[in-house]
N, C-alpha and C positions, 0 to 999 in steps of 0.2 A: 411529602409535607404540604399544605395546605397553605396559604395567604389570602385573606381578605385585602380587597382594596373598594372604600369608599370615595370616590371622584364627586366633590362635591362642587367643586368651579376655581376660581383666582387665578391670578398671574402666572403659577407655573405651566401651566395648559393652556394659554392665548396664543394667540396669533395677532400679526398688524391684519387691519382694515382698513378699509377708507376714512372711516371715524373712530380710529383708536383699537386700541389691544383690546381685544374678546374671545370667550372662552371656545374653544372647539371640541367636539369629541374629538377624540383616538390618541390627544397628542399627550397625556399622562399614560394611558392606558397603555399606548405602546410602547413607551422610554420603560414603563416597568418589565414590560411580556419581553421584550429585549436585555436584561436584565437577568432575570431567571435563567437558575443552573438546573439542569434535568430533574427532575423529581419532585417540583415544587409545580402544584396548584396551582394557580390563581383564579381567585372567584372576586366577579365585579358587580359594584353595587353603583354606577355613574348616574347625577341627580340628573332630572329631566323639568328646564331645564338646567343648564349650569349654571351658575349662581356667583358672581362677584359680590363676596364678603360681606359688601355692605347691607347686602339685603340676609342675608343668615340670621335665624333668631330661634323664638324655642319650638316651632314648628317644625324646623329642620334639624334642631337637636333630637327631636322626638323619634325623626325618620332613622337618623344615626343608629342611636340607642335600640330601634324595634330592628335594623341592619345587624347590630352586633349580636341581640337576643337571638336572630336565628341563624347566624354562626357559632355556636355556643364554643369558645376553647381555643378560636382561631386566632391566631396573630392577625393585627389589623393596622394598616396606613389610611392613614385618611388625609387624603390631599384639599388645601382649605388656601383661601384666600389669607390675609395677613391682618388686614385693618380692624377685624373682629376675631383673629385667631386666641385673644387673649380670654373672649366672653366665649367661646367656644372649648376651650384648653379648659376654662374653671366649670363648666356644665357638664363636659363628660368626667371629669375628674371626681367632682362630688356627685354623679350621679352613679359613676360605675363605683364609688368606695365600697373597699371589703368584697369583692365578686370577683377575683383574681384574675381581670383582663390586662391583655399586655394592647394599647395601642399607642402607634405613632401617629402625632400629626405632623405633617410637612407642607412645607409652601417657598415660597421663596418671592427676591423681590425682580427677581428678572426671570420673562419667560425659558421653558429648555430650549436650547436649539439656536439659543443668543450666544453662548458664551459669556453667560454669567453665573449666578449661585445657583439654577437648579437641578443641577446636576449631581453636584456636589451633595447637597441637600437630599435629593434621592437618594442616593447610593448608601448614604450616612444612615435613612431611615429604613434602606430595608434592611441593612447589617443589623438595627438596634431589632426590628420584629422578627427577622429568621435566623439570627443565631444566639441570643438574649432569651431569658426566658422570666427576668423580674414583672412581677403584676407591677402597674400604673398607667396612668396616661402621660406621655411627654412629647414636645414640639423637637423635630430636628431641624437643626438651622444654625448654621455659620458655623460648620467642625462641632457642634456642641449638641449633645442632650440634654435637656431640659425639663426637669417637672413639670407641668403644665398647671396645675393646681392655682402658682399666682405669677402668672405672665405680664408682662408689662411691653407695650410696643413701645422702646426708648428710643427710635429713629424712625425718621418716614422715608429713608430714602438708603441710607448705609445698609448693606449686606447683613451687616452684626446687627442686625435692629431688635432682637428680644434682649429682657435679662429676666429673672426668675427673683419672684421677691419671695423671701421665707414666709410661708404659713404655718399656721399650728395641725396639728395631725387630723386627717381625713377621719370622719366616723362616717356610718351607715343614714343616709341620709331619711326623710319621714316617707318620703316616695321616689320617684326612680325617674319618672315623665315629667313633664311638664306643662301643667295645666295655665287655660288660659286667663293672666293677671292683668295687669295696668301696671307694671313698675317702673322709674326711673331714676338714676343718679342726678343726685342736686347739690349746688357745689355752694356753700357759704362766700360770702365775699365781705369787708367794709363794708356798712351799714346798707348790707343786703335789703333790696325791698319786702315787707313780711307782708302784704298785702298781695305781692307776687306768689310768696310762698304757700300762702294758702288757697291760693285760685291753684297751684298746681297741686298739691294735696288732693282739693275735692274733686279733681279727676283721675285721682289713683289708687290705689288697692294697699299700696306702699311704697316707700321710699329709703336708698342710699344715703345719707347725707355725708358731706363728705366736710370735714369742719376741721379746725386750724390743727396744730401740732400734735399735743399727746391727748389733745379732747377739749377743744375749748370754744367758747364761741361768744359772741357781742351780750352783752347787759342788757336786753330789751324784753322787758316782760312780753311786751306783745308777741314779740317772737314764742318763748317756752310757751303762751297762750296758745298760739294756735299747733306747737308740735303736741301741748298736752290733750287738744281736743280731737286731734284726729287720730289719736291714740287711744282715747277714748271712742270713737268709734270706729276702732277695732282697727285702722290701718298702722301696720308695723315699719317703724321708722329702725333704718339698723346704722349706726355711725360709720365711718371709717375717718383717718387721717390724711389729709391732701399731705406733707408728708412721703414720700416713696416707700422709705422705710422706718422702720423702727414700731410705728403701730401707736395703739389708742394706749394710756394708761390712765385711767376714771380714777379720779381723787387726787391726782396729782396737784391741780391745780382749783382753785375754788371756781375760775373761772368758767368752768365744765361741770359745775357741781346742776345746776339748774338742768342740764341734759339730760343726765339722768334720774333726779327728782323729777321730771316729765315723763317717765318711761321710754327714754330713749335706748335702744340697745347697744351694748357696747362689741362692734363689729372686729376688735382688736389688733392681730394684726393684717385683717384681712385685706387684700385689694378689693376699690370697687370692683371689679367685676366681679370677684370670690362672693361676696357682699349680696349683689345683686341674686345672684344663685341661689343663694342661699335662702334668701329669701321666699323663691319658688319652690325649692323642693322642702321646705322645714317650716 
C-alpha cells in the first residue's frame, strides 16, 4: 500500500530555538516512517522551506493540489500549521469536490516529542488514510474527524481547538487552481466607516463581507452606493454571517433587503473562509 505525506511546516514538526519553536526537517517525517507497519509505502512531498501557517496561501494550495495530481488514488496526510488550517481545510475541499480523494489534514497545538496532542493527532490521521476509504478532505485533531470543508479555529490555545460548522453540499468547482486575485474578508461593524470601505474595495478583485445575523446591515445609502459600484465594476462581493452558525437567510429581514438589491451574493451558510474560496475558484 502506498501513502502520500505532504510536510508542509507548523507546530507539529518544531523544535525550541534560541528564538522560539521552528519548523525542522525529519521530525514529521520520521514520527510517520516509525509508524508504518510492513507493506506500506511512504512517498514524501516536504515544502522547501517549511512554512508556519501564517504565511500559507493559494500559492501553496496550488503546490498541494499539483502534489496530489501526480499521486493520482493515493491516500494523503498533509501535515499543516493550525492558524490557517481552517483557509486551507475549505481550498482543498472545494477544490478536490467530486475527484474521489481521500485526505487528512493533521497538525496539532503542541510540537511531537512534548508530550502533548501530536501524537495522538498522528496516529488518529494515519488510521483515518490507511484503513478508511470515504473520498473527502478532513482535519484530525483532538480524538476527532472532521470534515474540513467549514472549519472554524474556536480556541488559540486548547488541544480541542477546531469544530466543524455545517455546509451545504460540495459541487464541482469552475476550476481546480488557484489563480492570482486581490481577495479579502471585511467585517461590518456599528457605523462602519464606508469611505474605508471603498478605498478597500478599489484595491480588490472581491470581497467576503461578513454582515450581522441572518443578512443584515446599517441604513446608509452610501454604504449599498459604493457595494453597488463596485459590483458594477465587476468585483464580486459574496456575504456571509459574523454569526458561527445558522447562516444567511435574504429576506428575512427588510433590513438586508438593500444587500441584495446591490447585487450582493448571498454566501449562505457558508464560513468565511468557505466564502473566500469560493470565490477564487467560481
Amino acid at each position: 500500500m502506498d501513502l502520500l505525506l505532504i510536510h508542509t511546516g507548523g507546530t507539529i514538526g518544531m523544535v525550541p530555538t534560541p528564538n522560539g519553536l521552528a519548523p525542522q526537517n525529519g521530525v514529521v517525517e520520521g514520527a510517520i516512517s516509525a509508524r508504518l507497519s510492513a507493506g506500506v509505502t511512504l512517498h514524501q512531498h516536504v515544502f522547501d522551506p517549511l512554512l508556519d501557517s501564517a504565511d500559507v496561501g493559494p500559492v501553496h494550495w496550488n503546490e498541494i493540489l499539483s502534489v496530489l495530481a501526480s499521486h493520482p488514488d493515493m491516500p494523503t496526510i498533509v501535515t499543516h500549521g493550525t492558524d490557517t488550517m481552517s483557509f486551507t481545510g475549505a481550498a482543498l475541499s472545494q477544490a478536490l469536490a467530486s475527484l474521489n480523494r481521500r485526505v487528512i489534514l493533521c497538525g496539532s497545538m503542541q510540537p511531537l516529542n512534548t508530550g502533548g496532542d501530536a501524537e495522538g493527532n498522528l496516529d488518529l490521521a494515519l488510521d483515518a488514510a490507511l484503513n478508511h476509504s470515504d473520498a473527502g478532505v478532513y482535519l484530525s485533531f483532538a480524538g476527532k474527524l472532521l470534515p474540513a470543508d467549514g472549519l472554524t479555529k474556536y480556541d488559540s490555545h486548547a488541544d480541542d481547538a477546531f469544530r466543524h460548522i455545517l455546509q451545504a453540499p460540495l459541487t464541482p468547482p469552475t476550476r481546480r487552481h488557484f489563480s492570482p486575485k486581490r481577495l479579502a474578508v471585511l467585517t461590518l461593524t456599528p457605523d462602519f466607516p464606508v469611505a474605508a470601505l471603498a478605498a478597500m474595495l478599489s484595491e480588490l478583485d472581491g470581497a467576503v463581507l461578513r454582515v450581522f445575523g441572518a443578512g443584515t446591515a446599517m441604513n446608509n445609502p452610501a454604504l449599498y452606493n459604493v457595494l453597488r459600484a463596485a459590483i458594477a465594476d465587476g468585483k464580486r462581493i459574496r456575504a456571509v454571517s459574523q454569526s458561527t452558525t445558522g447562516g444567511l437567510e435574504p429576506g428575512a429581514y427588510a433590513a438586508g433587503s438593500a444587500l441584495w438589491a446591490a447585487g450582493v451574493e448571498n454566501g449562505g451558510l457558508e464560513t468565511p473562509e468557505a466564502a473566500l474560496i469560493h470565490l477564487w475558484l467560481n
